[in-house]
C-alpha positions in Angstrom: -7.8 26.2 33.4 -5.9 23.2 35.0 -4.7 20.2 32.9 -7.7 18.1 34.1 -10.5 20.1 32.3 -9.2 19.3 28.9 -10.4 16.0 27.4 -7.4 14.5 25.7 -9.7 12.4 23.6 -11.0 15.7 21.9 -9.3 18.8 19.7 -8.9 22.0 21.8 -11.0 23.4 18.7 -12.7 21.8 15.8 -11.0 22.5 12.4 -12.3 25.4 10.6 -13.7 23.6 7.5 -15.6 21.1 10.1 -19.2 22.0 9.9 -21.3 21.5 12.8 -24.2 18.9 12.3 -26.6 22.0 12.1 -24.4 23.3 8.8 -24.4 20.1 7.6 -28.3 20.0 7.6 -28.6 23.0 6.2 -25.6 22.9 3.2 -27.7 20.5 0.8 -31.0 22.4 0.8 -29.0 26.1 0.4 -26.9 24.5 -2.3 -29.9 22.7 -3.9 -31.8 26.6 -3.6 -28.6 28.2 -5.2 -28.9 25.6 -8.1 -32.3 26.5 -8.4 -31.8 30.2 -8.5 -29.4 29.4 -11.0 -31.6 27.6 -13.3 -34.4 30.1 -12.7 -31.6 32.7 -13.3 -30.8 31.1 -16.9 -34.2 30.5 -18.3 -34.6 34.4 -17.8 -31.7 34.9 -19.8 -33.1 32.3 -22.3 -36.2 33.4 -22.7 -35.3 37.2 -22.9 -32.9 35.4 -26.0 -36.2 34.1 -27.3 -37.7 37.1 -27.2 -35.6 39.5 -29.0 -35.2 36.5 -31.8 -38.8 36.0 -32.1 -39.1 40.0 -32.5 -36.5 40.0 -35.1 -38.1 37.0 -37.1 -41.5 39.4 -36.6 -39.9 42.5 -38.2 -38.1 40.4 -40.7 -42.1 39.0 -41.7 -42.8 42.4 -42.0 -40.1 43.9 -44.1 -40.6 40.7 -46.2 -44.4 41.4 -47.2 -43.7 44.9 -47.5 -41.1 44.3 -50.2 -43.0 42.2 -51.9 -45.4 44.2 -52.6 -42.9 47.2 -52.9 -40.5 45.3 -55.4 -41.1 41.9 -56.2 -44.4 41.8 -57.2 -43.9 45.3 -59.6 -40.4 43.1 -61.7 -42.5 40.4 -62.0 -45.4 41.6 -63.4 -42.7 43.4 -65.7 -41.1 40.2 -66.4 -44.4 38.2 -67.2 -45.3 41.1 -69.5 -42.1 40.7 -71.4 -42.8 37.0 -71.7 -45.8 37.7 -73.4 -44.9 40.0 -75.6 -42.5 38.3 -76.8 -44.4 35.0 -76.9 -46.8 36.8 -79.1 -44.1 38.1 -81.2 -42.6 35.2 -81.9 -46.0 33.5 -83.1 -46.6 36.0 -85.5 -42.8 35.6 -86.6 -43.2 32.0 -86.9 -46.6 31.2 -88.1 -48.9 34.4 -88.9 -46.6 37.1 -91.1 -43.2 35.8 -91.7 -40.7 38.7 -91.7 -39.5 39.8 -95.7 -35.8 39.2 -96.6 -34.4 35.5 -96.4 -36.8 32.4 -95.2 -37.0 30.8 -91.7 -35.2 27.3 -91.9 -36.9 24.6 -90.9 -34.0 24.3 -87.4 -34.3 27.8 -86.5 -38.2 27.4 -86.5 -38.1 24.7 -84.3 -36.0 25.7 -82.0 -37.4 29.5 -81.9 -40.7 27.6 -81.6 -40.1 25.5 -78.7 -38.8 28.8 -77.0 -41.8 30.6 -77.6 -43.4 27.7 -75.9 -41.1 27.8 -73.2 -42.0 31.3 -72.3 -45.5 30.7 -72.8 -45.0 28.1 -69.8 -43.2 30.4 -67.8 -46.5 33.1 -67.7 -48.5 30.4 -67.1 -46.8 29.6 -63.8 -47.4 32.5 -62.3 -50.7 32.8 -64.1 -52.1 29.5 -65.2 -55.6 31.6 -66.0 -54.1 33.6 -68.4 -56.1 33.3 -72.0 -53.8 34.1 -74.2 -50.7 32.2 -73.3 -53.4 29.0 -72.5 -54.7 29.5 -76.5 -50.9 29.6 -78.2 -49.8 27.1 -75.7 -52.5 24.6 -77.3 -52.8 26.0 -81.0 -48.3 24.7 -81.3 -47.5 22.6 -78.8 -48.3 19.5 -80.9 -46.8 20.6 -83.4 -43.8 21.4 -81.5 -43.2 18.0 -79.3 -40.5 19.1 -76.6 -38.6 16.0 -77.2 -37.4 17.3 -80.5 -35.7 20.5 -79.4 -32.0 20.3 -78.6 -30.2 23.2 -76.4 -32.6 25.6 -75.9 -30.6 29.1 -75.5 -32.5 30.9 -73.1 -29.8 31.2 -70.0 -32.9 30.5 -67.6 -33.8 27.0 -69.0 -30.3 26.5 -69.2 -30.2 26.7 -65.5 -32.7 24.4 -64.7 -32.7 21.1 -64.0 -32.0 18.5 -65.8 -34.9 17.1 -68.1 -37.0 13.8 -68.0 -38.0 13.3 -71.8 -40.8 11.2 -70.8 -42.8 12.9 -68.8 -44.1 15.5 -71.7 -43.6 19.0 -69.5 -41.7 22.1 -70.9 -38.9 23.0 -68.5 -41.2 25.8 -67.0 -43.9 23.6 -65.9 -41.7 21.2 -64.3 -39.7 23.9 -62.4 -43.6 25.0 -60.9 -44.2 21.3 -60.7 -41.4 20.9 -58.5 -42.3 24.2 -56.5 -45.5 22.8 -55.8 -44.3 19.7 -54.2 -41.8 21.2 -52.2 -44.5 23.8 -50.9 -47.0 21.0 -50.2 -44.1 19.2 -48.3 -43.4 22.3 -46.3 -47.0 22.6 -45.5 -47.4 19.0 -44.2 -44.3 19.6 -42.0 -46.0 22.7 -40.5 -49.5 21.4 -40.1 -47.8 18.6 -38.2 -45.5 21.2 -36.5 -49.1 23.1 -35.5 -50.2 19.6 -34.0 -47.2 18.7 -31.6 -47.3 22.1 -30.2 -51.1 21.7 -29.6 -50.1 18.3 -27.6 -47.4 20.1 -25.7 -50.3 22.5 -24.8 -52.9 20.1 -24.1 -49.8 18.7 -21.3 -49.6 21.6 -20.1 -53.4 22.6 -19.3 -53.5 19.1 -17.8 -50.4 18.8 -16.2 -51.3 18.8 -12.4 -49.1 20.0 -9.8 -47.0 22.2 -12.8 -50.4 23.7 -14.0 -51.6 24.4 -10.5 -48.1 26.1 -9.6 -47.9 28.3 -12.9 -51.7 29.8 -11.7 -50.5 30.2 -8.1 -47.2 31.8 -9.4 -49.6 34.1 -12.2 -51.7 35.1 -9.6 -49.1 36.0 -7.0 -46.9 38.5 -9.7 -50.7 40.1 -11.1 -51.4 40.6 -7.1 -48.2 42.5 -6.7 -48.2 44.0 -9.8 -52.4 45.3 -9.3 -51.0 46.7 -5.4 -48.3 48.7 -7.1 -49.7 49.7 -10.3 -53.5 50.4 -9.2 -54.2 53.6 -10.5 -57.0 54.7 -8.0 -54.3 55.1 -5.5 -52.3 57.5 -7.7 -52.9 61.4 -7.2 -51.1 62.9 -10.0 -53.0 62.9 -13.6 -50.1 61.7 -15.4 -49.4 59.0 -13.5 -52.6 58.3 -13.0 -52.5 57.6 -16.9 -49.5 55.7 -17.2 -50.7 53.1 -14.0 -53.7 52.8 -16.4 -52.0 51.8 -19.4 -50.1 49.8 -17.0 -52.6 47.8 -15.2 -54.2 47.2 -18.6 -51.3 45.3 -20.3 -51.0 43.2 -16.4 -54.8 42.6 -16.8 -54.4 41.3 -20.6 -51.7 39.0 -19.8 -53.1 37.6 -17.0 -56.8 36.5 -18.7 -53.7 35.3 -21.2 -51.9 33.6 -18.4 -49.2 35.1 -19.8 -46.3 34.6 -16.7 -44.0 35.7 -18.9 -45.1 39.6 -19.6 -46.3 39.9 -15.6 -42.6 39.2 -15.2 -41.6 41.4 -17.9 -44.2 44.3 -16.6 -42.4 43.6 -12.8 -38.9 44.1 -14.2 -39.7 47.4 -15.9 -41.7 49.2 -13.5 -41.3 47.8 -10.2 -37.8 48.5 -8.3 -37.6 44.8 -6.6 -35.6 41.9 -8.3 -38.1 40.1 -10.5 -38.3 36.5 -8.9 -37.5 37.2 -5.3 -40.5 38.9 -3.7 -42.5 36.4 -5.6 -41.1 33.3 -4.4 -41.1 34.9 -0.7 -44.9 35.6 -0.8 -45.5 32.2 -2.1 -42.9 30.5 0.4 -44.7 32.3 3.4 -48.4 31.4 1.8 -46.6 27.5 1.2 -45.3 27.2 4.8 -42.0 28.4 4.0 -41.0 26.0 1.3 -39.2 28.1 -0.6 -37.5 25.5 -2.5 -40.4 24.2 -4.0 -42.0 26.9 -5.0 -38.9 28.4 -7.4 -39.1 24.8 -8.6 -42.5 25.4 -9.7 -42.1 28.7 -11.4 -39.2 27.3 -13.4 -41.7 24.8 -14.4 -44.0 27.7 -15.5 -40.8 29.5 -17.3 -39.7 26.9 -19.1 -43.2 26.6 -20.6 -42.6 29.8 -21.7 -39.8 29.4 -23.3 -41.1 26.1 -25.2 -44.0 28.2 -26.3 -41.9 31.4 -27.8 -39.4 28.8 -29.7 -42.6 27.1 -31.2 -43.8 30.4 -32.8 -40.1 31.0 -33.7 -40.8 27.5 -35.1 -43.8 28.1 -36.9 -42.7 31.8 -38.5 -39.9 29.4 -40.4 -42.5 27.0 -41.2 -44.0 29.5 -42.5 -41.2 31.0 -44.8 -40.1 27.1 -46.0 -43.9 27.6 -47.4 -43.3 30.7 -48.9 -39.9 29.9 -50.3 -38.8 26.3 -51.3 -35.9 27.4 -52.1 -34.5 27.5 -48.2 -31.9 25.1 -46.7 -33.6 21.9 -45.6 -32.3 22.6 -41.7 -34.4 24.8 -40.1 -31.5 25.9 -37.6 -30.0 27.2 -40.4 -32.7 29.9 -42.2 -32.4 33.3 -40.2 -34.1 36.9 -41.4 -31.0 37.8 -42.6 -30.8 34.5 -44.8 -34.5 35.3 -45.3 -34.2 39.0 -46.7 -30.9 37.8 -48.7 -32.5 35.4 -50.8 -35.7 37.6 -51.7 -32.8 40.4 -52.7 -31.3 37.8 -55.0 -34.8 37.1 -56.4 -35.7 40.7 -57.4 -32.2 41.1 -59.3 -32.5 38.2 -60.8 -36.2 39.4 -61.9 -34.5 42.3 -62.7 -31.7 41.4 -65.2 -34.1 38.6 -67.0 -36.7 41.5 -67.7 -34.2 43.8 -68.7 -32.5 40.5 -71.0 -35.6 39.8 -72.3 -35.9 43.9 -73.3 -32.8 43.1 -75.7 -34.7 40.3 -77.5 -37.9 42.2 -77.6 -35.8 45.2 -79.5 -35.2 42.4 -82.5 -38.5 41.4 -82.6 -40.2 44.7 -82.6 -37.8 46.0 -85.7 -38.9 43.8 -89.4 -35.3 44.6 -90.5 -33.7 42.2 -87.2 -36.3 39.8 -86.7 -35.7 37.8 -89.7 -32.0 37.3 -88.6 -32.6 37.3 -84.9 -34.9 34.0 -85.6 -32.5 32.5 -88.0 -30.0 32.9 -85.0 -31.6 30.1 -83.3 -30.7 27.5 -85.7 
């Protein structure tokens, strides 16, 4: 090539890094596509996250019921019993058949009195319809005004809280008193929980072009799925079964419009990636826009994972109800803080029933009880 062909105003070769107008046309859209997959990659990851959390908070409900009724409910009703026997006890003690040997002082009665009514309260709590504590409750409580007892020594009233001498309420019934409120507070903040997540819904049923895309993309993975899965194509029995079990969960979740476990159903039983043959079906039905069809089932998946943290949501809602005695930040209680605090409960049940078996031992022998009440003065 002579010296004349080459244009001095020009390289010989453009620099490698130079792209050509054509790359530069094309670099935004494949970087804005890669962001995209990205994102779309992430809320899987999220929402598979969400999952196995909400599954765990689901198995923690159910561990939590079960024990209840396995061994929390059985100490209780051991410990109320033990309250009442010892109420009654102590009434007779005090007021029916005096014990022989040395008399009551007047301190000691008081004090053992006020006690008495203190355990009284305590049944009543978790039994306000119970007769018998309701009749000794009213036959001595005027006789025995609260403000006149000093330190009670029952370790449990000792760890309550402090007392208001005004408002008229044995330790017991304030403790249930302040229960109460705290339950009815928790309930308010879940019924108003309950009504922001039905606004979020009501967005999302109205919310145009994202509604529209989430049915185009739930009916583009149930038509792939209901190709594959069909079991009137399958010869074998056994798989014939399985497609069947199969195409019943897709048909389930899609009258659900449930994206999410098409998705899931994809991933598990079909070989492909799960987002890719989608978003290539819808691209070619949309013209080829790729692009914006990823960006509307990202749309769809991050509904999804708005609507599995709400139930995570409501399932701790649900537990503040169940147990006011929970931190007041929600992103703090977890099932394990969950099952911790119910194991505390039940010992503590525990060791105040088996306590109270000690001071039912004086009471149920007439040579102790005479000194076992004197003890209170």
């Amino acid at each position: 090539m002579s010296p004349d062909c080459l244009n001095p105003a020009l390289p010989a070769t453009l620099p490698a890094d130079d792209p050509s107008p054509a790359q530069e046309a094309g670099a935004v859209p494949a970087r804005r596509a890669s962001e995209a997959q990205q994102r779309h990659d992430r809320l899987m990851r999220e929402i598979e996250q969400l999952r196995e959390r909400l599954q765990q908070w689901q198995q923690c409900e159910s561990r939590y019921h079960e024990r209840v009724a396995r061994e929390l409910q059985p100490e209780l009703k051991r410990w109320c019993e033990r309250l009442r026997e010892l109420a009654l006890r102590m009434e007779g003690a005090l007021f029916l058949d005096p014990p022989p040997g040395k008399p009551i002082g007047r301190a000691a009665r008081l004090k053992a009195g006020q006690w008495m009514l203190s355990l009284a309260a305590a049944v009543l709590a978790e039994r306000p319809d119970d007769a018998e504590m309701l009749a000794l409750r009213a036959r001595h409580q005027d006789d025995l005004p609260a403000e006149d007892a000093e330190d009670e020594p029952d370790a449990e009233q000792a760890a309550a809280p402090a007392e208001d001498a005004d408002d008229g309420l044995e330790p017991w019934e304030r403790e249930a008193a302040r229960r109460r409120a705290q339950a009815e507070a928790s309930r308010q903040a879940a019924k108003q929980g309950r009504k922001a997540q039905a606004e979020r819904e009501r967005r999302e049923r109205h919310g145009g072009r994202t509604a529209s895309a989430g049915a185009a993309s739930l009916r583009e993975v149930y038509r792939r799925l209901a190709s594959r899965l069909h079991p009137d194509r399958e010869p074998d029995e056994a798989a014939r079964a399985r497609k069947t079990a199969l195409m019943q969960q897709a048909n389930q979740a899609y009258a659900a419009g449930d994206l999410l476990a098409l998705l899931e159903l994809q991933r598990l039983h079909l070989p492909e990636p799960v987002a890719a043959p989608v978003v290539a079906a819808a691209a070619a039905a949309a013209g080829g826009d790729e692009e914006a069809r990823l960006r509307d089932l990202i749309a769809v998946l991050a509904a999804q994972r708005e609507r599995l943290q709400a139930e995570i949501d409501e399932m701790v809602r649900r537990f503040a109800v169940m147990r006011p005695d929970l931190p007041a930040r929600a992103d703090t209680i977890t099932p394990q803080l969950i099952e911790t605090l119910l194991g505390t409960e039940i010992r503590e049940l525990r060791a105040r029933a088996t306590a109270l078996d000690r001071d039912l031992g004086y009471c149920r022998d007439p040579a102790s009880l005479g000194a076992w009440l004197r003890a209170f003065a």
